[in-house]
C-alpha positions as a Python dict, from the first residue, in 0.01 Angstrom:
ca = {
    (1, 'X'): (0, 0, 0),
    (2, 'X'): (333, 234, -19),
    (3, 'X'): (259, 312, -326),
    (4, 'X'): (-32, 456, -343),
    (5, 'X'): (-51, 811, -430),
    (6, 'X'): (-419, 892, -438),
    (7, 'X'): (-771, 716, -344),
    (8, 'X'): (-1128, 821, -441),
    (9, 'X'): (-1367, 653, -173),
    (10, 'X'): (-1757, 619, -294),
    (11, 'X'): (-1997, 582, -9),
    (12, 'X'): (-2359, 543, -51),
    (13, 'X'): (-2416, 645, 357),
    (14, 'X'): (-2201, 936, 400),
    (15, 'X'): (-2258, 870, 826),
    (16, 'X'): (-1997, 608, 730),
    (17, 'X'): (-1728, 855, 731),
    (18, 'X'): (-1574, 737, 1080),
    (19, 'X'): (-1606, 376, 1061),
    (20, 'X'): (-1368, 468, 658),
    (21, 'X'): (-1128, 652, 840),
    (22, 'X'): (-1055, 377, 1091),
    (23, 'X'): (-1009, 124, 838),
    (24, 'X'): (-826, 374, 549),
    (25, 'X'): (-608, 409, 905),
    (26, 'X'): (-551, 54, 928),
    (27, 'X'): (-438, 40, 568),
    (28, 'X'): (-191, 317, 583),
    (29, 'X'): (13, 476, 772),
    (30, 'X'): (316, 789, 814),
    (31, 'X'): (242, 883, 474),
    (32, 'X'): (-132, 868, 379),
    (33, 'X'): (-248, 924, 34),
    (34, 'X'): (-443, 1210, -112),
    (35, 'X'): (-782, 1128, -59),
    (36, 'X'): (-1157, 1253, -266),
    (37, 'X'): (-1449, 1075, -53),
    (38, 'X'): (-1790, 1127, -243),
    (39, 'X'): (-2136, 1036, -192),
    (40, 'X'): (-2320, 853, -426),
    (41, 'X'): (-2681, 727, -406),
    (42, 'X'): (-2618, 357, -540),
    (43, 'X'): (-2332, 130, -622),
    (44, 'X'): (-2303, -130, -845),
    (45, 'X'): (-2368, -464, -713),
    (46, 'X'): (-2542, -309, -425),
    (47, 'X'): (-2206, -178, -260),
    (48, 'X'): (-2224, 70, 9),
    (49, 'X'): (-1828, 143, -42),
    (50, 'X'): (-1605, 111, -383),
    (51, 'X'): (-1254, 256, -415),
    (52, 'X'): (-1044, 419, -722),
    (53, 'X'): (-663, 387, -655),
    (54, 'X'): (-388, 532, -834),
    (55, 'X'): (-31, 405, -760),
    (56, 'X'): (312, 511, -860),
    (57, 'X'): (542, 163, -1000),
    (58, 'X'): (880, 121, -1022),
}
């Protein structure tokens, strides 16, 4: 996960903003990525969270 640069987190329940952080916490840490969280009314596959991650590759 050191190599991730930048994450885009969709939610469908934005009150789900604490219980994200503790787990984007868990994923990362010292360095944390840029992050874009937006709300969106419904996921594909009935998903209340989906992630877009761009990483830099030696």
């Amino acid at each position: 996960m050191d190599d991730v640069l930048q994450l885009t987190l969709y939610l469908t329940d934005m009150d789900a903003c604490e219980s994200v952080n503790e787990t984007y916490e868990r994923y990362f840490e010292d360095t944390y990525p840029t992050r874009t969280t937006v709300g969106a009314c419904e996921l594909l596959g009935g998903a209340t969270v989906t992630a877009d991650a761009a990483a830099a590759l030696e």
